[in-house]
NUKOLBA-542186 format. One record per residue: residue number from 1; x, y, z of N, C-alpha, C in turn; residue in one letter. Coordinates in Angstrom, 3 decimals, padded with zeros to 6 digits, m for minus. Last residue first. Example, Ala and Ser with C-alpha at 12.3 -4.5 7.8 and 13.67 -1.06 7.14 Angstrom:
<nodes>
node pos: 2; n.x: 012.850; n.y: m002.250; n.z: 007.080; ca.x: 013.670; ca.y: m001.060; ca.z: 007.140; c.x: 012.900; c.y: 000.030; c.z: 007.870; code: S
node pos: 1; n.x: 013.190; n.y: m005.690; n.z: 007.800; ca.x: 012.300; ca.y: m004.500; ca.z: 007.800; c.x: 013.200; c.y: m003.300; c.z: 007.800; code: A
</nodes>
This chain:
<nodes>
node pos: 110; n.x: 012.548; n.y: 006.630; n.z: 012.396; ca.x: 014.231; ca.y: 005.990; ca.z: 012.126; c.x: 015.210; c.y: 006.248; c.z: 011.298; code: X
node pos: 109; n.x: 010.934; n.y: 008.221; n.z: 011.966; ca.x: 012.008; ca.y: 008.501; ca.z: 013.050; c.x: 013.162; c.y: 007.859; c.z: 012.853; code: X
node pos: 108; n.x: 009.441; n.y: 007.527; n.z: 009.387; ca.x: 010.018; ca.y: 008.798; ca.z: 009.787; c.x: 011.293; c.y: 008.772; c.z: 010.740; code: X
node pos: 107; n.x: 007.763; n.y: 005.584; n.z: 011.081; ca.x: 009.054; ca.y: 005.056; ca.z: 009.943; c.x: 009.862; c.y: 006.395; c.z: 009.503; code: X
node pos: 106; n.x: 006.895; n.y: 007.108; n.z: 012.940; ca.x: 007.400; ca.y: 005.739; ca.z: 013.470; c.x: 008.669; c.y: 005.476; c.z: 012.339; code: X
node pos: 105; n.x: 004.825; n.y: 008.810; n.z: 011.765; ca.x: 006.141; ca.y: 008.601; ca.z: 012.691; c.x: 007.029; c.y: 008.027; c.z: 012.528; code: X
node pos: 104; n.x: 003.476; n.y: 006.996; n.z: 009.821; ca.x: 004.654; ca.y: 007.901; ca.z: 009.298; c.x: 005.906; c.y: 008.402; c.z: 009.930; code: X
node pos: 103; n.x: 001.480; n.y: 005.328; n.z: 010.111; ca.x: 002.967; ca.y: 004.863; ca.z: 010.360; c.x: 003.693; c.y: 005.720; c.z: 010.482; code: X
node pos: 102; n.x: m000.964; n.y: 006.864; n.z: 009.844; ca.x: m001.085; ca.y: 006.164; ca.z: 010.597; c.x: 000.247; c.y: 005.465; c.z: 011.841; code: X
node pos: 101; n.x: m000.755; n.y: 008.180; n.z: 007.458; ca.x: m000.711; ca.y: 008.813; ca.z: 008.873; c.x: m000.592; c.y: 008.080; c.z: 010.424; code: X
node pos: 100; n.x: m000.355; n.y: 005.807; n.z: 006.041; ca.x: 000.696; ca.y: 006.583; ca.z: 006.069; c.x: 000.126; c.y: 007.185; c.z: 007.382; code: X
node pos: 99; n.x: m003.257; n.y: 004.691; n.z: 006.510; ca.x: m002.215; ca.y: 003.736; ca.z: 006.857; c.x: m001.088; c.y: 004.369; c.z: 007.058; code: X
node pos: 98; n.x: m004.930; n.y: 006.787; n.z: 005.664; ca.x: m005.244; ca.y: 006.162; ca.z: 007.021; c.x: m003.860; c.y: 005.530; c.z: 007.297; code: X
node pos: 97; n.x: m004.117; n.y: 006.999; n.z: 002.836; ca.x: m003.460; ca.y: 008.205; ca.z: 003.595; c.x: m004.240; c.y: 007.384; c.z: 005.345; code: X
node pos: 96; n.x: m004.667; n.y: 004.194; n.z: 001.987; ca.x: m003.422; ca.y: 004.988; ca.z: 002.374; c.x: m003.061; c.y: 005.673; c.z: 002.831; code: X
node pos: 95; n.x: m007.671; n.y: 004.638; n.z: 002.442; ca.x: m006.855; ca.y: 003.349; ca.z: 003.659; c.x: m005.908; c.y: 003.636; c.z: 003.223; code: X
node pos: 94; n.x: m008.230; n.y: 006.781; n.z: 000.579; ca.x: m008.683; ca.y: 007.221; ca.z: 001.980; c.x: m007.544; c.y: 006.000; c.z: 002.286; code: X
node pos: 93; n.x: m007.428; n.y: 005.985; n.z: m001.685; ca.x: m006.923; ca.y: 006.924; ca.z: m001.425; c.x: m007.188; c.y: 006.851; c.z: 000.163; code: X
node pos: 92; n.x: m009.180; n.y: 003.758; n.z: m002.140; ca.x: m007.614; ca.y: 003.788; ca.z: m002.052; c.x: m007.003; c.y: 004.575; c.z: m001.395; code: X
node pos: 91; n.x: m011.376; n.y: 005.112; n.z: m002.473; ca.x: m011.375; ca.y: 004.688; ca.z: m001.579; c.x: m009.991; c.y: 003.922; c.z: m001.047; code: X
node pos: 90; n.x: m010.828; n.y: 006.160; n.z: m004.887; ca.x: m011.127; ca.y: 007.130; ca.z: m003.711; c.x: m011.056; c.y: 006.703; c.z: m002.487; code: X
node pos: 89; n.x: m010.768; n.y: 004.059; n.z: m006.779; ca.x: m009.819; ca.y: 004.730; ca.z: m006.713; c.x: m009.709; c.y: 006.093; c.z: m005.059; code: X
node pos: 88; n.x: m013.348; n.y: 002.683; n.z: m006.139; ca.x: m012.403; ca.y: 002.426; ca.z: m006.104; c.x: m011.198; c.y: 003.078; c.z: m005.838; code: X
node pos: 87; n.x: m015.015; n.y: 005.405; n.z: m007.553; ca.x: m014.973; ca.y: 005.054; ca.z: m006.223; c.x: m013.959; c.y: 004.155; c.z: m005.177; code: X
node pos: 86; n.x: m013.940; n.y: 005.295; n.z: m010.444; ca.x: m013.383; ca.y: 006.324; ca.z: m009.064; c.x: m013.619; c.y: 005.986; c.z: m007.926; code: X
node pos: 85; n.x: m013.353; n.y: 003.542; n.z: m012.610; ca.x: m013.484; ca.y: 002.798; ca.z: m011.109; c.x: m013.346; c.y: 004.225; c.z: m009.981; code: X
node pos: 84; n.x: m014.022; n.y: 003.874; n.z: m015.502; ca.x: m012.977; ca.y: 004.487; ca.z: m014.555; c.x: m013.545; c.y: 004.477; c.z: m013.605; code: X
node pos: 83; n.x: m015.201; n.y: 004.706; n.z: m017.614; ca.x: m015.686; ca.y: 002.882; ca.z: m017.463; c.x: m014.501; c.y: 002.841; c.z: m015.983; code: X
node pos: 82; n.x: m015.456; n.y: 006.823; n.z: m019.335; ca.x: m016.616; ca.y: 006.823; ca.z: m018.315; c.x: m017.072; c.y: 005.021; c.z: m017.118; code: X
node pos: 81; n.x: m012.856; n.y: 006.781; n.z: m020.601; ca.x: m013.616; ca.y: 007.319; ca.z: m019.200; c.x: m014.635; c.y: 007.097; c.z: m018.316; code: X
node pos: 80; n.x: m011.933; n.y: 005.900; n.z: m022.627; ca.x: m012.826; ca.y: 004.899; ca.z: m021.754; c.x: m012.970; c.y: 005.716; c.z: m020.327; code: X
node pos: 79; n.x: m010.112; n.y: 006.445; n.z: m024.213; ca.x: m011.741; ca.y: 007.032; ca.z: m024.540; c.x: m012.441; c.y: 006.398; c.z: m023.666; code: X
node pos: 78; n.x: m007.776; n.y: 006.521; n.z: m023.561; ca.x: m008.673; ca.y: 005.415; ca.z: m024.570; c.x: m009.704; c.y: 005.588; c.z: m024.905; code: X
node pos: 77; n.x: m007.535; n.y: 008.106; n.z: m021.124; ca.x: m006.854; ca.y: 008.100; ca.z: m022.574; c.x: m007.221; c.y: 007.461; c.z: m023.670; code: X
node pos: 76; n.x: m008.410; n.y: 006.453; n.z: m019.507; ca.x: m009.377; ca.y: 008.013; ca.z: m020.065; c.x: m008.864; c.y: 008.723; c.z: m021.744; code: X
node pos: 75; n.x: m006.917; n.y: 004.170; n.z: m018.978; ca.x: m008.365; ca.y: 004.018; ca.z: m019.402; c.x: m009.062; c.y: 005.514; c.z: m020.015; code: X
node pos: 74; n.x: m004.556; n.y: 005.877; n.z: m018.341; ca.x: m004.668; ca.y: 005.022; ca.z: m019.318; c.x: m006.003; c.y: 005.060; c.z: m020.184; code: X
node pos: 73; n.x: m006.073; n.y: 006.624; n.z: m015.705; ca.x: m005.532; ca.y: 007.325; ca.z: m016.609; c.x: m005.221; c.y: 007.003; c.z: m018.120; code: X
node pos: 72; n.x: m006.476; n.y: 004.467; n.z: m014.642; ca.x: m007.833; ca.y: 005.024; ca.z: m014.893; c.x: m007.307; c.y: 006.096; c.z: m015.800; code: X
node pos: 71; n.x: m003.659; n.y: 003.381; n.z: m014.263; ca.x: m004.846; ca.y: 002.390; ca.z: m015.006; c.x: m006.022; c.y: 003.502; c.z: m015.375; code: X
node pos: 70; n.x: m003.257; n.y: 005.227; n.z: m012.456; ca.x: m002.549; ca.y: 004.820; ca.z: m013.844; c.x: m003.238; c.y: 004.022; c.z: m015.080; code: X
node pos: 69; n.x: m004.905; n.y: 004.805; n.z: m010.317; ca.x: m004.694; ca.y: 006.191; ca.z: m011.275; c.x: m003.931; c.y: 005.765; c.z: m012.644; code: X
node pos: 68; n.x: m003.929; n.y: 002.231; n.z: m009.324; ca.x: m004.905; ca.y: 002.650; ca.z: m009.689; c.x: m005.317; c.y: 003.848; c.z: m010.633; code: X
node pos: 67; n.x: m000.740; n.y: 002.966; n.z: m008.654; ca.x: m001.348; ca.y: 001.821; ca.z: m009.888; c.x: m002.755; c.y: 002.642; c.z: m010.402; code: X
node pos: 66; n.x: m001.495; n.y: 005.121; n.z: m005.759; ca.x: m000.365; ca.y: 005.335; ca.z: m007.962; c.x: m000.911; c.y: 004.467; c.z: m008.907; code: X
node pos: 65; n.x: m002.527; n.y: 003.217; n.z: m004.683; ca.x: m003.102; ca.y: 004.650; ca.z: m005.060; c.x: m002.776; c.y: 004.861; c.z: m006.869; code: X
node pos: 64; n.x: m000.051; n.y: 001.875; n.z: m004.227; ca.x: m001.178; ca.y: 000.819; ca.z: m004.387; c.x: m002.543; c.y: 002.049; c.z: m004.960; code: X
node pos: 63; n.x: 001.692; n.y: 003.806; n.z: m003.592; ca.x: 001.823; ca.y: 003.023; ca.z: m004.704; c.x: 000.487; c.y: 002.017; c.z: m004.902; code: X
node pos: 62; n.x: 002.311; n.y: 006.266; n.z: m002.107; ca.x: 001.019; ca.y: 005.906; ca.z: m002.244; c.x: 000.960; c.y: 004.866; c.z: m003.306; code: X
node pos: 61; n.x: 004.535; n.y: 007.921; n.z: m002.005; ca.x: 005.248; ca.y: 006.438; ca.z: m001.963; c.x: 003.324; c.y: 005.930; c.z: m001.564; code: X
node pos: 60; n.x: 004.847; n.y: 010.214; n.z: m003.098; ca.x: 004.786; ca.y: 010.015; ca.z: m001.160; c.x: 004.471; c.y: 008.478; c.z: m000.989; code: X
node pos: 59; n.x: 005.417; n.y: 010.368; n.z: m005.699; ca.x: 005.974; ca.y: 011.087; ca.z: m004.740; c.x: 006.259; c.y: 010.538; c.z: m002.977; code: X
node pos: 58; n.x: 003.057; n.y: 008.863; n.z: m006.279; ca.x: 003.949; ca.y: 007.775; ca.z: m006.294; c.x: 005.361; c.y: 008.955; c.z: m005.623; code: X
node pos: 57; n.x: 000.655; n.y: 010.683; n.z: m006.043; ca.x: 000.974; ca.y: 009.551; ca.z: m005.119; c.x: 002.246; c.y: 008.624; c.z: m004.694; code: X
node pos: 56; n.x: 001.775; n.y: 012.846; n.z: m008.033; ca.x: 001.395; ca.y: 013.022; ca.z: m006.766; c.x: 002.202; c.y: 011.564; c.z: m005.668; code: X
node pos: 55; n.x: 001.276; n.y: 010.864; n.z: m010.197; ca.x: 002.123; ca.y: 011.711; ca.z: m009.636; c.x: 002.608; c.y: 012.122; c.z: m008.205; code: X
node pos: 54; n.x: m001.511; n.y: 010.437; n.z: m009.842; ca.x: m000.561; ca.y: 009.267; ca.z: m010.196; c.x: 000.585; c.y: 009.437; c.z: m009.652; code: X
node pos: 53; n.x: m002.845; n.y: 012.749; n.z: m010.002; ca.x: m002.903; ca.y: 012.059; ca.z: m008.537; c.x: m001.833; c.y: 011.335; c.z: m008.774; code: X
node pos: 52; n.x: m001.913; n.y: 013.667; n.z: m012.867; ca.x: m001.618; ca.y: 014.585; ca.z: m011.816; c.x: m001.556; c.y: 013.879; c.z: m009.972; code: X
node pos: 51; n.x: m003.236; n.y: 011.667; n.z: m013.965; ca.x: m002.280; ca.y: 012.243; ca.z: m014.354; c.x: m001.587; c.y: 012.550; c.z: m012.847; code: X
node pos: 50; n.x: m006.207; n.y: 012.671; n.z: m013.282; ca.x: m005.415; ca.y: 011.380; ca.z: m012.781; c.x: m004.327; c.y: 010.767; c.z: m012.888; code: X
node pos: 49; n.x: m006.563; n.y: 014.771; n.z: m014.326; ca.x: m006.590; ca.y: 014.836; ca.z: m012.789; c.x: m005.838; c.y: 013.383; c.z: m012.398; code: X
node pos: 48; n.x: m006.117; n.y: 014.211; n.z: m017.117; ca.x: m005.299; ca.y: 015.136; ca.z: m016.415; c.x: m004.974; c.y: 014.963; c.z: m014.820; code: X
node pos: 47; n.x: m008.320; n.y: 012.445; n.z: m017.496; ca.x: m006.750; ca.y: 012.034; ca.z: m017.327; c.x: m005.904; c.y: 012.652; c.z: m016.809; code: X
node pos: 46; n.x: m010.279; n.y: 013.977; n.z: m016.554; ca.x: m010.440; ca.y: 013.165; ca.z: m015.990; c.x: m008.973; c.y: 012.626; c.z: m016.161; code: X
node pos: 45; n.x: m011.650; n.y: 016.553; n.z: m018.433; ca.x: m010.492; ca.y: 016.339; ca.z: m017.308; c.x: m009.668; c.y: 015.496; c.z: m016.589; code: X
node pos: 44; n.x: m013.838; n.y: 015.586; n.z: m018.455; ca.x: m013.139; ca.y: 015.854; ca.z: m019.874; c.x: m011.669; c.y: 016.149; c.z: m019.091; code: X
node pos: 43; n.x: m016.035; n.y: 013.905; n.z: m017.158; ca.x: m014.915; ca.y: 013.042; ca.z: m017.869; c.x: m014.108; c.y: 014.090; c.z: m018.414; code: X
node pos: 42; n.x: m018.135; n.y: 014.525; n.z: m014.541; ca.x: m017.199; ca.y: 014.433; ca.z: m015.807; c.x: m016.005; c.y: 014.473; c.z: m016.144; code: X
node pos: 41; n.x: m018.702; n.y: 013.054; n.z: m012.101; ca.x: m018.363; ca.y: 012.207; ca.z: m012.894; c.x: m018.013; c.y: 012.901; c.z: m013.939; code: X
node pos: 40; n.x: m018.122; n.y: 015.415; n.z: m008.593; ca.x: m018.795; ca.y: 015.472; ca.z: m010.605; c.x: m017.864; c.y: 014.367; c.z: m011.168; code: X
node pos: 39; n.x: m017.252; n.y: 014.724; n.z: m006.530; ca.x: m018.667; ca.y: 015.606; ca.z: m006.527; c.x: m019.060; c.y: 015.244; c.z: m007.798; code: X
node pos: 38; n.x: m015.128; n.y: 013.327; n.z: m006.681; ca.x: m016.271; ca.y: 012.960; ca.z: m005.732; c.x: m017.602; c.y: 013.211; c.z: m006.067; code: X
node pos: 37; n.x: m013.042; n.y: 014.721; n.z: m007.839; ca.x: m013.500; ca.y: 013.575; ca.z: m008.838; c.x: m015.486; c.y: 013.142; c.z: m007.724; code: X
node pos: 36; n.x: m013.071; n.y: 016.724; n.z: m005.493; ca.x: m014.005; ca.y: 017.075; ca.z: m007.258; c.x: m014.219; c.y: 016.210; c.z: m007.747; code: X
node pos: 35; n.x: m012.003; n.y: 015.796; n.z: m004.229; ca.x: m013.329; ca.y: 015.829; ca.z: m003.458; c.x: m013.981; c.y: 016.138; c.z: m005.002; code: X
node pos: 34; n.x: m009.184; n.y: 015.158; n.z: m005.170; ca.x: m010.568; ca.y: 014.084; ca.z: m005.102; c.x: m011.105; c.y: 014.320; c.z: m004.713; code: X
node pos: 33; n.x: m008.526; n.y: 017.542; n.z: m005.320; ca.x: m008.651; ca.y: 016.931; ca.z: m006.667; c.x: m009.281; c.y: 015.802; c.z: m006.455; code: X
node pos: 32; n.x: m008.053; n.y: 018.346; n.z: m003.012; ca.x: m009.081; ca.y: 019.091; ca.z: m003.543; c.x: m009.213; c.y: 018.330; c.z: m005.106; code: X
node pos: 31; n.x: m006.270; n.y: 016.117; n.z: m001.859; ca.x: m007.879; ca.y: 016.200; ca.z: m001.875; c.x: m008.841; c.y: 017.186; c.z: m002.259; code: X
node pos: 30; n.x: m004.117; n.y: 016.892; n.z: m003.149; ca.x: m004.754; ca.y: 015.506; ca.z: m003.395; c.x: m006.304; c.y: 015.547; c.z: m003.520; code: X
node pos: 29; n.x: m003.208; n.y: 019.026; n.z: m001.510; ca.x: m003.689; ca.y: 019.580; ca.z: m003.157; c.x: m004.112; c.y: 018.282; c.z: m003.722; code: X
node pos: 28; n.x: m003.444; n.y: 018.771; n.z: 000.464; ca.x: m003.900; ca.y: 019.603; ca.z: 000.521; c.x: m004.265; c.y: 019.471; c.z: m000.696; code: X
node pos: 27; n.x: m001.204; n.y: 016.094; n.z: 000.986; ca.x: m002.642; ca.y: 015.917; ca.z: 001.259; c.x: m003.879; c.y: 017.066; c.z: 000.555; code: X
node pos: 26; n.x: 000.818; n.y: 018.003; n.z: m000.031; ca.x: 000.380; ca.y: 017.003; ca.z: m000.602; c.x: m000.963; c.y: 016.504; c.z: m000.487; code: X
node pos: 25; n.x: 001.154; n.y: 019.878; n.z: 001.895; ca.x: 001.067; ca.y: 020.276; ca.z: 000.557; c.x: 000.493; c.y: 018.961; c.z: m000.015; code: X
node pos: 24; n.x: 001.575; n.y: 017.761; n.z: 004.155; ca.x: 000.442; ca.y: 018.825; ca.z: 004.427; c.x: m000.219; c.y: 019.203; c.z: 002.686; code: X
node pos: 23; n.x: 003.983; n.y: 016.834; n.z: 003.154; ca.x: 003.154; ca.y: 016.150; ca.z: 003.493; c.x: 001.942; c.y: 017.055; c.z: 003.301; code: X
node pos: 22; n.x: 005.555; n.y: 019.146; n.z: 003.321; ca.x: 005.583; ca.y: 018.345; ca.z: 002.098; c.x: 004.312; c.y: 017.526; c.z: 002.151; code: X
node pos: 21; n.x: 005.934; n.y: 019.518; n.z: 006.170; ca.x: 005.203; ca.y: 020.576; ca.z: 004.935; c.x: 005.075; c.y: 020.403; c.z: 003.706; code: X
node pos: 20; n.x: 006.551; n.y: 017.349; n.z: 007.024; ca.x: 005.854; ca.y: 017.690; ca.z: 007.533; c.x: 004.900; c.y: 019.114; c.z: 006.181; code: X
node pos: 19; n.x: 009.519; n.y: 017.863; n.z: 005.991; ca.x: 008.626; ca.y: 016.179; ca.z: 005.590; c.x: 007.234; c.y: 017.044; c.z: 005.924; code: X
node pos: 18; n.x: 011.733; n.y: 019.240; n.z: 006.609; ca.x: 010.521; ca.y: 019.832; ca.z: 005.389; c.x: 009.316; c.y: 018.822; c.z: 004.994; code: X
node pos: 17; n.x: 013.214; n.y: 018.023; n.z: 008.407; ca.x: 012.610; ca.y: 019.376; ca.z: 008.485; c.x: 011.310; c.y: 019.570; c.z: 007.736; code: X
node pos: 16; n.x: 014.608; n.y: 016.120; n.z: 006.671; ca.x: 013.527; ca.y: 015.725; ca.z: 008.005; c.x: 012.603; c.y: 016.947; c.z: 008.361; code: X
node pos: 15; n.x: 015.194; n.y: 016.396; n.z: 003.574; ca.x: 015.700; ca.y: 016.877; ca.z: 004.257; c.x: 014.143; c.y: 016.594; c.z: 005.765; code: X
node pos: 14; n.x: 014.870; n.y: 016.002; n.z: 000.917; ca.x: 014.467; ca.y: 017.320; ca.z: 001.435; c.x: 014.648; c.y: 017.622; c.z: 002.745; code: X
node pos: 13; n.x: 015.995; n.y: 013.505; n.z: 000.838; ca.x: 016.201; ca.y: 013.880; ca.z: m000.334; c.x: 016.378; c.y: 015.495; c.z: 000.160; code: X
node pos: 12; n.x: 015.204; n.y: 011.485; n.z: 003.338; ca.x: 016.550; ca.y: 012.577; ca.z: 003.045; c.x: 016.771; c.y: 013.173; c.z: 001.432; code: X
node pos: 11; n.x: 012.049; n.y: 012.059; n.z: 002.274; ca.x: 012.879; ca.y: 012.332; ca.z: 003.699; c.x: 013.962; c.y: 013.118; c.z: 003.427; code: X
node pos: 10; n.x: 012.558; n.y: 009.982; n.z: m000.103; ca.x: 011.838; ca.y: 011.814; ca.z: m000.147; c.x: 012.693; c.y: 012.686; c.z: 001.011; code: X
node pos: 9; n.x: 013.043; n.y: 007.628; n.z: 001.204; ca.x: 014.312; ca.y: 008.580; ca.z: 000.465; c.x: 013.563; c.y: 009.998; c.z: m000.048; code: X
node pos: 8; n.x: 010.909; n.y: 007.339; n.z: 003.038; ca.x: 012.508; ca.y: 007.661; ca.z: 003.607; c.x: 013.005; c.y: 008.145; c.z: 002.342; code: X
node pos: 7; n.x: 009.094; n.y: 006.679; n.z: 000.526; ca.x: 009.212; ca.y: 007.940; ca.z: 001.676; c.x: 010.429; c.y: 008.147; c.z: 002.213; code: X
node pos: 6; n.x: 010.254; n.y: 004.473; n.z: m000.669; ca.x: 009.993; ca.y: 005.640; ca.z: m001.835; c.x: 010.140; c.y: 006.988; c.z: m000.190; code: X
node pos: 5; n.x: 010.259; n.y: 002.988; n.z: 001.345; ca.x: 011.417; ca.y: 003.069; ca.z: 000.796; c.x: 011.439; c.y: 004.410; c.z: 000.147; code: X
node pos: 4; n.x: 007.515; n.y: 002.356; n.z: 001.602; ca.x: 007.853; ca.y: 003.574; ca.z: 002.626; c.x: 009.400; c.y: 003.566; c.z: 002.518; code: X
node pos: 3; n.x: 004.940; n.y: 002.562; n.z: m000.152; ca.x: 006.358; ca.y: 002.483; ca.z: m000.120; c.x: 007.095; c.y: 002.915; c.z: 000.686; code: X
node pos: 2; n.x: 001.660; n.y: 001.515; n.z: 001.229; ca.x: 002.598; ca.y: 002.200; ca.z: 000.854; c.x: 004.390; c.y: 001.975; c.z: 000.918; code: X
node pos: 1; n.x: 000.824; n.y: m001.193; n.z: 000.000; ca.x: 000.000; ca.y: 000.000; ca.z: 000.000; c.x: 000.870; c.y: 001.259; c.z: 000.000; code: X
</nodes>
């Protein structure tokens, strides 16, 4: 679910200091892009945004998140938008960021 290889090396990439505001930025600009996939099924945006989460996710080591987007991204690219599992994909989102907030200390500290 999550990489937490991919996280420690974000960590010392930026440094222990800046995890916390990296994090925040991340959550911040995730979920204004999934409360929208939430609210409205249209499609014309739909790779971009999932583009953009794919990204996002595989940053903060959300890899079981990342796949999913990739696939629905793919899929929008094909013209197959409207066949794109969001709820699935949303609900990824929620038991990672539950599971990262959950560990982050912990694997953070060491």
């Amino acid at each position: 679910m999550i990489d937490w290889t991919q996280v420690t090396a974000l960590r010392d990439q930026i440094g222990a200091n800046e995890m916390d505001e990296v994090i925040a930025l991340f959550i911040e600009e995730v979920e204004e892009v999934t409360e929208r996939l939430r609210r409205s099924r249209a499609t014309s945006n739909l790779e971009h945004d999932l583009h953009f989460l794919k990204s996002c996710a595989l940053n903060l080591g959300f890899s079981d998140f990342s796949a999913l987007c990739q696939t629905g991204e793919r899929m929008a690219r094909q013209g197959q938008a409207d066949q794109v599992d969001i709820p699935q994909m949303l609900h990824s989102y929620s038991k990672s960021k539950a599971c990262f907030l959950a560990q982050k200390d912990s694997v953070l500290a060491a």
